[in-house]
LONUMI-70930 format. One record per atom (N, C-alpha, C): x, y, z; residue number from 0; atom name. Coordinates in steps of 0.05 Angstrom, whole numbers. Layout:
BEGIN
> X; Y; Z; NUM; CA
...
# end
This chain:
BEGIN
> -2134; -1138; 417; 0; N
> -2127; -1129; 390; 0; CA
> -2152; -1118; 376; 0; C
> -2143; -1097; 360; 1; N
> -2169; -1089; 355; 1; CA
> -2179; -1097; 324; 1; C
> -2197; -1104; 319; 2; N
> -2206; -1121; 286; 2; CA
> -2204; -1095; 272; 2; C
> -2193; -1099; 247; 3; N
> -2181; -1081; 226; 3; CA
> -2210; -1079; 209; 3; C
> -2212; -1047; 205; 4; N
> -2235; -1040; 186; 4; CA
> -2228; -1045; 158; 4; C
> -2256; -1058; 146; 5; N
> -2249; -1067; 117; 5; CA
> -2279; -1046; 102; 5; C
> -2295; -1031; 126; 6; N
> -2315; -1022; 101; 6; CA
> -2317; -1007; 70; 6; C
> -2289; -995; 93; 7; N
> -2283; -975; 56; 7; CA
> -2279; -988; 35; 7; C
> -2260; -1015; 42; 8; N
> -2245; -1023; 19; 8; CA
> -2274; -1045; 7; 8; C
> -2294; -1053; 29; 9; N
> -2311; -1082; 21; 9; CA
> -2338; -1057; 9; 9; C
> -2339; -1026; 10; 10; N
> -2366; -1015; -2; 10; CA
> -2355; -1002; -24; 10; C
> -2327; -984; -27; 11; N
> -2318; -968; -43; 11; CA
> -2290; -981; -59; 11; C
> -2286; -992; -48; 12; N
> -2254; -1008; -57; 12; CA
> -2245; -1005; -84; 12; C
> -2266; -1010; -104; 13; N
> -2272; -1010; -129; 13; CA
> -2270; -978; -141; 13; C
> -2289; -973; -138; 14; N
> -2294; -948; -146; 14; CA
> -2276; -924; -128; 14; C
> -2269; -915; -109; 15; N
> -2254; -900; -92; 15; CA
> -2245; -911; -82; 15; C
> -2211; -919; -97; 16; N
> -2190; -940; -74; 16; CA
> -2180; -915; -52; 16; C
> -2176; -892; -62; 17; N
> -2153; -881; -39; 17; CA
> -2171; -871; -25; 17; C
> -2197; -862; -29; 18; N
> -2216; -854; -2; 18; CA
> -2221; -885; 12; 18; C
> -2224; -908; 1; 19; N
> -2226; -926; 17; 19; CA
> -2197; -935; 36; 19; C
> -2183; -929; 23; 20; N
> -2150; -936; 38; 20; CA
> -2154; -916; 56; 20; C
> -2155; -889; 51; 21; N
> -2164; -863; 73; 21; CA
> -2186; -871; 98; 21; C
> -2208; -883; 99; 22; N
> -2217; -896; 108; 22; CA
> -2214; -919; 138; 22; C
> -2207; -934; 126; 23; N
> -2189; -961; 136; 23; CA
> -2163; -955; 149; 23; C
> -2146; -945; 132; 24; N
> -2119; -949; 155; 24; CA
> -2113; -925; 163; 24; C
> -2127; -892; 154; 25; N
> -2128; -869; 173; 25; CA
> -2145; -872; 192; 25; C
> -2164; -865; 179; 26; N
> -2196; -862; 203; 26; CA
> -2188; -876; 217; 26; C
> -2198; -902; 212; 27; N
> -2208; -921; 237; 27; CA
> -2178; -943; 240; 27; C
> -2155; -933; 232; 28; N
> -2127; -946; 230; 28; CA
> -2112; -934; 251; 28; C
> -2102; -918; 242; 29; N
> -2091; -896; 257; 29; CA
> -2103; -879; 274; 29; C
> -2127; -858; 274; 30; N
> -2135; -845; 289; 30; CA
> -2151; -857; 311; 30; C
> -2171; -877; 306; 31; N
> -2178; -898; 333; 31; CA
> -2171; -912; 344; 31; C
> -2140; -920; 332; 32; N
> -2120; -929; 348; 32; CA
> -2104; -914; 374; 32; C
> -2117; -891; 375; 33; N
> -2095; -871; 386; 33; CA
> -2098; -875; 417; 33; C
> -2109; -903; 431; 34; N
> -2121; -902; 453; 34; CA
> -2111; -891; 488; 34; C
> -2084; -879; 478; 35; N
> -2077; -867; 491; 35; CA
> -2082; -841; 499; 35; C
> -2083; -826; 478; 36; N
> -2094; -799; 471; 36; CA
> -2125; -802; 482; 36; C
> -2137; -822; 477; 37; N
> -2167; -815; 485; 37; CA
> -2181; -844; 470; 37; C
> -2196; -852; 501; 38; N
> -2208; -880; 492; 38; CA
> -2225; -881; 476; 38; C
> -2231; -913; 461; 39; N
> -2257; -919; 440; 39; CA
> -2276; -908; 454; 39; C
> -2286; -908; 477; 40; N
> -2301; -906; 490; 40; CA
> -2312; -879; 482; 40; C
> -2290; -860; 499; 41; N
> -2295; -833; 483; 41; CA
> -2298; -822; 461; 41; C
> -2288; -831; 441; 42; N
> -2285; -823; 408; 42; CA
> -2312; -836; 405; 42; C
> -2329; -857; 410; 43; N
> -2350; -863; 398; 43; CA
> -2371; -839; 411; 43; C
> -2373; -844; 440; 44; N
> -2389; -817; 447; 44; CA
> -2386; -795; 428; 44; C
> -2364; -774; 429; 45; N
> -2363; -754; 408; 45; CA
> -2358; -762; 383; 45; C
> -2368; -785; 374; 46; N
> -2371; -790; 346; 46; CA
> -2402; -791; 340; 46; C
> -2418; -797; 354; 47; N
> -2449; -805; 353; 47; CA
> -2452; -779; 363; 47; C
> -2447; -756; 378; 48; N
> -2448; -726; 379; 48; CA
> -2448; -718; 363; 48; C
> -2427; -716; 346; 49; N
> -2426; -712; 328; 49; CA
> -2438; -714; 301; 49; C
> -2434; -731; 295; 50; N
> -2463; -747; 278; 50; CA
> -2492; -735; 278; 50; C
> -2501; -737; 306; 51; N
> -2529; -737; 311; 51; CA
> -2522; -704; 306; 51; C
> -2510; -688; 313; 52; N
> -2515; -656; 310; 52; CA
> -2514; -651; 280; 52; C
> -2504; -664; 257; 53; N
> -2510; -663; 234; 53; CA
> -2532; -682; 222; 53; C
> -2535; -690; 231; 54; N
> -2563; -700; 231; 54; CA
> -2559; -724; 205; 54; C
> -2542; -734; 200; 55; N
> -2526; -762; 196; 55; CA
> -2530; -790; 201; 55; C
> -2557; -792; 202; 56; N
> -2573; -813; 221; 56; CA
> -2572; -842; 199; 56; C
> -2556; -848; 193; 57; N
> -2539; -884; 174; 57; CA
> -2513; -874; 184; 57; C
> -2504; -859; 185; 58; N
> -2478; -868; 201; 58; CA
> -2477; -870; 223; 58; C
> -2493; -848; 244; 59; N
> -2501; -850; 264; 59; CA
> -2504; -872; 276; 59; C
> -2521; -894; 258; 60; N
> -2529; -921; 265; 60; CA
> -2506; -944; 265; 60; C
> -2484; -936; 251; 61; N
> -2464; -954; 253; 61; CA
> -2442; -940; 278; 61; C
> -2447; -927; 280; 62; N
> -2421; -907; 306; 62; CA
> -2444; -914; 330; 62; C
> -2468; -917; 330; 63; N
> -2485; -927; 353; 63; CA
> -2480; -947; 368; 63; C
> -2474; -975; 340; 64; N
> -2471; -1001; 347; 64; CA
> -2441; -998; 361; 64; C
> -2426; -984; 343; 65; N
> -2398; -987; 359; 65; CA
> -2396; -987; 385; 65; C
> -2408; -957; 389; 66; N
> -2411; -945; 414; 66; CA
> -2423; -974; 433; 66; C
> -2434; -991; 425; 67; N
> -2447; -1009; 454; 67; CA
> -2422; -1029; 449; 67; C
> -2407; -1035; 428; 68; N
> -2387; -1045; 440; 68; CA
> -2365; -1041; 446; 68; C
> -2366; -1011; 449; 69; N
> -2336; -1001; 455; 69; CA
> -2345; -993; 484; 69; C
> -2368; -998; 505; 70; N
> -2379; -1000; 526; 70; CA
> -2399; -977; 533; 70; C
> -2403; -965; 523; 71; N
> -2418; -939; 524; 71; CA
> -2446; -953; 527; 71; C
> -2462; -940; 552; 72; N
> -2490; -945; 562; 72; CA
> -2510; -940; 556; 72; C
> -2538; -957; 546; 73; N
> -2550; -943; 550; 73; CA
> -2568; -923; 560; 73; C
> -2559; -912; 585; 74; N
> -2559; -896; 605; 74; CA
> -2549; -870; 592; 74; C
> -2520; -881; 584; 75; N
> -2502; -862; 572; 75; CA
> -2507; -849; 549; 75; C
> -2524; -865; 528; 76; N
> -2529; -859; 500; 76; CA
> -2558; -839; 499; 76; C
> -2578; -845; 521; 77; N
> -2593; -832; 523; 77; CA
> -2589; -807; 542; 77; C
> -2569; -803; 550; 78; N
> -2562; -775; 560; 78; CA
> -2552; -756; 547; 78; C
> -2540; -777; 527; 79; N
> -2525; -755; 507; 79; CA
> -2544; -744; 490; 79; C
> -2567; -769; 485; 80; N
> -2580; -749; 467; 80; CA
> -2595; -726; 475; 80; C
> -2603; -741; 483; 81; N
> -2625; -714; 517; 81; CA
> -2611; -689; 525; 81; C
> -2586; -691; 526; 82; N
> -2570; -673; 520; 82; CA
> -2565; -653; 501; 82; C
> -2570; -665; 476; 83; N
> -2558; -651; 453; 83; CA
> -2585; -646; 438; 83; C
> -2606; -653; 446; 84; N
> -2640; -648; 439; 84; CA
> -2633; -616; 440; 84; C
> -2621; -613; 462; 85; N
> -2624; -577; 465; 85; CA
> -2604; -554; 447; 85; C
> -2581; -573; 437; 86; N
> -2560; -562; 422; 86; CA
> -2564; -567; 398; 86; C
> -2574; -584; 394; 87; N
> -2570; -595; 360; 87; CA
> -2595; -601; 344; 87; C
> -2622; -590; 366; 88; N
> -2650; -598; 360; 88; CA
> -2662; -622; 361; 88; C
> -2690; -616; 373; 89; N
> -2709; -630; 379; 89; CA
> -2718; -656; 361; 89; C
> -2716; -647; 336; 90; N
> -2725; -668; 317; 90; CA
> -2697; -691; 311; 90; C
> -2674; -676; 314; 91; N
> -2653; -695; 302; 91; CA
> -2655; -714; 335; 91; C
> -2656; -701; 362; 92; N
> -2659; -727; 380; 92; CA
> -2681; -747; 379; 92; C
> -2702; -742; 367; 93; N
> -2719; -762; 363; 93; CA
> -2720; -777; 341; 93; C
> -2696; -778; 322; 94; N
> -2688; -798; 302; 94; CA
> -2672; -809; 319; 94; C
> -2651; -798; 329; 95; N
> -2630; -815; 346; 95; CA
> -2633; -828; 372; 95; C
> -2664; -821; 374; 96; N
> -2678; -845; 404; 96; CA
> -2688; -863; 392; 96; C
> -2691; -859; 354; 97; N
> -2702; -887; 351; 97; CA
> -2687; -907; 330; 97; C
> -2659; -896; 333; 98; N
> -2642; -918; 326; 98; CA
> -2632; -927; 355; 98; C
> -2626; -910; 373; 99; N
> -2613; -916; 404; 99; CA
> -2636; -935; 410; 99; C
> -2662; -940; 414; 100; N
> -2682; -964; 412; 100; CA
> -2674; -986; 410; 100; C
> -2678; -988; 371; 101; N
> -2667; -1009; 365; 101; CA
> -2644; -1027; 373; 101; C
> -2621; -1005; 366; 102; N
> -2592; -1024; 374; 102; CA
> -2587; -1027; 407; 102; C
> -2601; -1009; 432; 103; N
> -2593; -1017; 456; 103; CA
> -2613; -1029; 464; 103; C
> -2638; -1047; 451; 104; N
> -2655; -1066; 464; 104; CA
> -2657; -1079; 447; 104; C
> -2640; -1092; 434; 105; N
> -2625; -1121; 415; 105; CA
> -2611; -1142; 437; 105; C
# end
């Protein structure tokens, strides 16, 4: 079963209920539920792609962590970035080798 997201409602809840309800039971409710359509596994990869090509590096860091528990390698995390060094630039992969650091040698 998968643990139900509460960030929107436990950072914004207050101040932006329906972007936090938007949040919680779309985003990460409904649409990463869809594990048929395409695993956690995957959606975190092209979510930290994502991310890191906008250069988004605090969220990045929380779609990182996911990513090692939705099984994604660090093998895997540093390919992608090494990868996307060449698409998305040089400097945004070397913020995202040093949160991939941190959270995959914890």
């Amino acid at each position: 079963m998968v643990k139900k997201q509460t960030a929107g409602r436990d950072h914004l809840g207050d101040f932006a209920p329906k972007f936090a309800e938007l949040n919680d039971d779309v985003l990460f409710g409904q649409v990463w539920a869809r594990e048929k359509e395409l695993s956690s596994r995957d959606r975190s990869m092209i979510t930290c792609a994502s991310l890191m090509s906008q250069g988004l590096f605090p969220q990045l860091e929380d779609h990182m962590k996911m990513a090692k528990k939705n099984g994604v390698t660090k093998e895997e995390m540093v390919e992608l970035i090494t990868h996307l060094a060449f698409y998305a630039g040089w400097p945004k992969a070397w913020s995202a080798f040093g949160l991939a650091k941190k959270i995959y040698t914890d």
